[in-house]
DRENDO-647384 format. One record per residue (C-alpha): residue number from 1; y, z, x. Coordinates in Angstrom, 2 decimals, decimal comma. Layout:
<segus>
SEGU resi      yy      zz      xx
SEGU  NUM       Y       Z       X
...
</segus>
This chain:
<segus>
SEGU resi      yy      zz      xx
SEGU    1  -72,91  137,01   -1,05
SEGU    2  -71,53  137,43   -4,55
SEGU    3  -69,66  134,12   -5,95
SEGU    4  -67,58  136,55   -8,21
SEGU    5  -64,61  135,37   -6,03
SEGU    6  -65,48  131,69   -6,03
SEGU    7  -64,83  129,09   -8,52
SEGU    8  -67,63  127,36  -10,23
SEGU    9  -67,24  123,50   -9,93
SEGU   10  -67,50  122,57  -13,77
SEGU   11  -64,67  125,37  -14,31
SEGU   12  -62,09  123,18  -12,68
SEGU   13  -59,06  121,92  -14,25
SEGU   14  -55,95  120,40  -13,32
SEGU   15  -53,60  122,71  -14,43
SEGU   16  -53,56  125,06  -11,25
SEGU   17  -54,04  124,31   -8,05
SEGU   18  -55,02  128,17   -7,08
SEGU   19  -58,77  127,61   -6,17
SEGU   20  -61,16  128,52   -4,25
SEGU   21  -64,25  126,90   -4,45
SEGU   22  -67,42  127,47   -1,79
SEGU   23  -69,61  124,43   -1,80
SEGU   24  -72,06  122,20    0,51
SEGU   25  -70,93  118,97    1,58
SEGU   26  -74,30  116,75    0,48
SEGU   27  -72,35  113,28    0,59
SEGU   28  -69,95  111,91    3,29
SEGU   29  -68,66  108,62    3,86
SEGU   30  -65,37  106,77    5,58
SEGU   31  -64,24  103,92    3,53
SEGU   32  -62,70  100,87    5,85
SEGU   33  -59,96   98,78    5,17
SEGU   34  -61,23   95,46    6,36
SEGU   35  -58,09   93,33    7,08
SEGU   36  -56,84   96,28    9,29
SEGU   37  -60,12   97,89   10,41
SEGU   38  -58,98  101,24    9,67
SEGU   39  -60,75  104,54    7,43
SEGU   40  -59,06  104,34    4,21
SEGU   41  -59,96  107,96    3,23
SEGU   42  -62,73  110,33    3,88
SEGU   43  -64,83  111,01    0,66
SEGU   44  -67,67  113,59   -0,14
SEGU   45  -69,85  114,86   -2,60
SEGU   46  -69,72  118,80   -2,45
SEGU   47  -72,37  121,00   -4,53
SEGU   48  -72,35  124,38   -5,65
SEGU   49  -74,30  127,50   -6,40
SEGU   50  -74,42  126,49   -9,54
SEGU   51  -75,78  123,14   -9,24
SEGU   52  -72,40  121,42   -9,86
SEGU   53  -71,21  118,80   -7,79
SEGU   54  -67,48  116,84   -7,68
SEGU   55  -66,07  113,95   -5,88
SEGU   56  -63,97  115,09   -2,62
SEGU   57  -61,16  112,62   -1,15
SEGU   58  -58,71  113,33    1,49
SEGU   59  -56,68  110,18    1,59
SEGU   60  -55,27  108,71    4,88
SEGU   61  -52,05  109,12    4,41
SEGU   62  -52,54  112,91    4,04
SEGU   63  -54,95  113,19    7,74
SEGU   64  -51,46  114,66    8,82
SEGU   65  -51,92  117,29    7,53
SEGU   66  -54,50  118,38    9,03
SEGU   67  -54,90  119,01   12,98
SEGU   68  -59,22  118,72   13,07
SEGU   69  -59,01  115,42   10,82
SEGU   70  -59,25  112,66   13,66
SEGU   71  -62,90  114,86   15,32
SEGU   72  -65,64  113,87   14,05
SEGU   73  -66,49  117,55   12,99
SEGU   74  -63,77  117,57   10,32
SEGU   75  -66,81  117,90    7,54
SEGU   76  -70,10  117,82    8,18
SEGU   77  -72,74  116,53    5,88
SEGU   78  -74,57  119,74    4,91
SEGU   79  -72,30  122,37    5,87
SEGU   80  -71,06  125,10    3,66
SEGU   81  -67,04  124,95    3,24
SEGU   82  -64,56  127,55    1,61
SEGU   83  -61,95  125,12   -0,20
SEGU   84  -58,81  126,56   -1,74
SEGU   85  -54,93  125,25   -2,65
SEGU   86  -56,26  121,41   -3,49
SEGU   87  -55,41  119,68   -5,84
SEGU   88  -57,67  118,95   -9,06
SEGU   89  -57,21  114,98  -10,84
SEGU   90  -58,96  113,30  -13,74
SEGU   91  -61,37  111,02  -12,08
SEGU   92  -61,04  107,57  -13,42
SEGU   93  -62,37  104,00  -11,78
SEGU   94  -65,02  105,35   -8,97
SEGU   95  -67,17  108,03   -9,84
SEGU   96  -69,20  108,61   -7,48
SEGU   97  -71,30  111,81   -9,84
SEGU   98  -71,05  113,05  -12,92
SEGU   99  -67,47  115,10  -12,98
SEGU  100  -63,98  114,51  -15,13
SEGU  101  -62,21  115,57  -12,49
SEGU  102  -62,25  114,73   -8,09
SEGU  103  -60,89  117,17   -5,28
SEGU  104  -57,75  115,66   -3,38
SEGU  105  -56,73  117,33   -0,08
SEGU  106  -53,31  117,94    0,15
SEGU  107  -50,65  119,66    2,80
SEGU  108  -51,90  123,15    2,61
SEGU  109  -54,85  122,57    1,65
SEGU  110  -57,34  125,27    3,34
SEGU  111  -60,78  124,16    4,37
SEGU  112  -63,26  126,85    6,28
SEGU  113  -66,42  126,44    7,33
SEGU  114  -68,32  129,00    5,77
SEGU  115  -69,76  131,41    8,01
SEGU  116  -72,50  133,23    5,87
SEGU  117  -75,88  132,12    4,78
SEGU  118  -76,09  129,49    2,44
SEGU  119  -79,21  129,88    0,95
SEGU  120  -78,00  129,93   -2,23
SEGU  121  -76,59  126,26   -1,94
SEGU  122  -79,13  123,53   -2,33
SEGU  123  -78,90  120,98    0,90
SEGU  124  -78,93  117,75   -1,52
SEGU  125  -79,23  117,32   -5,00
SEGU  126  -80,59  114,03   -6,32
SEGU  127  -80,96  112,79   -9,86
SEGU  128  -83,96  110,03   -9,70
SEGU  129  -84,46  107,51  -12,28
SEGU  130  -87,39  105,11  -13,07
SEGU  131  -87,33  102,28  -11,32
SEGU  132  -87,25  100,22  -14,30
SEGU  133  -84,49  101,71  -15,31
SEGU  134  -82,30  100,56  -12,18
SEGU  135  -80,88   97,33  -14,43
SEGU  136  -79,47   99,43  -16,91
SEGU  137  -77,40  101,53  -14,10
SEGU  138  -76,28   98,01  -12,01
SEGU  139  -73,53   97,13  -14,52
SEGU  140  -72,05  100,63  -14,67
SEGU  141  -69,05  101,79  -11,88
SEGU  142  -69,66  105,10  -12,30
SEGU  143  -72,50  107,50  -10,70
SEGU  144  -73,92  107,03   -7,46
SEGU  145  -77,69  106,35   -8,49
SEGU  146  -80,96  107,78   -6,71
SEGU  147  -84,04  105,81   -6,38
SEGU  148  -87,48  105,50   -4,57
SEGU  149  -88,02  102,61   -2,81
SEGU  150  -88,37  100,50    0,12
SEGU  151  -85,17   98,23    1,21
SEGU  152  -86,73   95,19    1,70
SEGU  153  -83,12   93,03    2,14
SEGU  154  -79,45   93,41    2,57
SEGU  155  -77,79   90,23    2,21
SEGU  156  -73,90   89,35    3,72
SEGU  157  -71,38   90,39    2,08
SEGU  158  -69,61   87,14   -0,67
SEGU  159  -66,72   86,92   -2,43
SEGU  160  -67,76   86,79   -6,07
SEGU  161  -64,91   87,17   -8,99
SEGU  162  -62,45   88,74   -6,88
SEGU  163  -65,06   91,31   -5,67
SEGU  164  -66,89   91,74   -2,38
SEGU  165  -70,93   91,51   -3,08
SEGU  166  -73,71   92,48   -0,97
SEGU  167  -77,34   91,42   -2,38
SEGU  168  -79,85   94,08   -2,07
SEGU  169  -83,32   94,37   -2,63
SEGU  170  -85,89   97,44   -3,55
SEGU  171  -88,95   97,52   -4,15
SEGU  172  -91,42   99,81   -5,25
SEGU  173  -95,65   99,63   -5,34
SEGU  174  -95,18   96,97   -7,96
SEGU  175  -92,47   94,85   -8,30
SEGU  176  -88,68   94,13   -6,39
SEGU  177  -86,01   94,49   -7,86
SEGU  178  -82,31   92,58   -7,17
SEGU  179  -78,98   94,12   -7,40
SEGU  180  -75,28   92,61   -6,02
SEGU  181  -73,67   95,68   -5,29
</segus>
């Protein structure tokens, strides 16, 4: 299929919100509001043809607006999606990969599952780092971070400085490493 109709992801902007954008869900998760043990938002990481990927939220307050949001089929990790009238907004705080700007959902917002082929869509995309290196990438809020390793220990989750911790361990052939995540 040709993308000449598609949107590549680093070609976003927020100036229009006439996209459309096919892309692979590689990412999911449900944040949950503790106090009231509810999903705060539904969040994904989406990759394209291209090799491009960008932050995806649909907030809770906007499941409304769309009838398939409450099955658990809404989006699947690694299915292929059309996307078009979202809206586009610098991404500031949580970034989750390397992108200026994150996908809201919005009322009339159209999401399809695509039903072509997607061979040309990479199922995950990881960016690996040394395992030294993992320190350096602790402190910073921004970039989800892929490692190999074995999980030797989560610990329960503390109240540290206003934020909720959770000590984790990795470790690889040679030495663990300790991170409060």
């Amino acid at each position: 299929m040709s993308n000449q109709q598609f949107t590549d992801l680093h070609k976003l902007h927020t100036r229009t919100d006439r996209w459309k954008i096919r892309v692979r869900v590689t990412r999911l998760w449900k944040p949950i509001n503790s106090k009231k043990n509810c999903t705060i938002s539904i969040e994904f990481v989406m990759l394209d043809s291209k090799g491009y990927q960008i932050h995806v939220v649909l907030f809770e307050k906007d499941f409304q607006y769309f009838d398939s949001v409450g099955k658990e089929d809404f989006i699947q990790e690694g299915s292929i999606y059309t996307l078009e009238k979202f809206d586009v907004v610098f991404a500031k705080d949580y970034l989750p990969v390397e992108h200026a700007y994150r996908i809201h959902f919005k009322e009339g917002a159209l999401v399809k599952i695509a039903t072509e082929e997607g061979n040309d869509i990479s199922k995950h995309m990881f960016k690996f780092i040394k395992f030294d290196n993992i320190p350096t990438k602790a402190s910073q809020l921004t970039f989800l971070t892929d490692v190999i390793g074995v999980l030797m220990k989560v610990g329960k989750a503390r109240n540290a400085a206003g934020k909720l911790l959770k000590e984790v361990v990795i470790m690889n052939k040679r030495q663990a490493w300790v991170a409060n995540s």
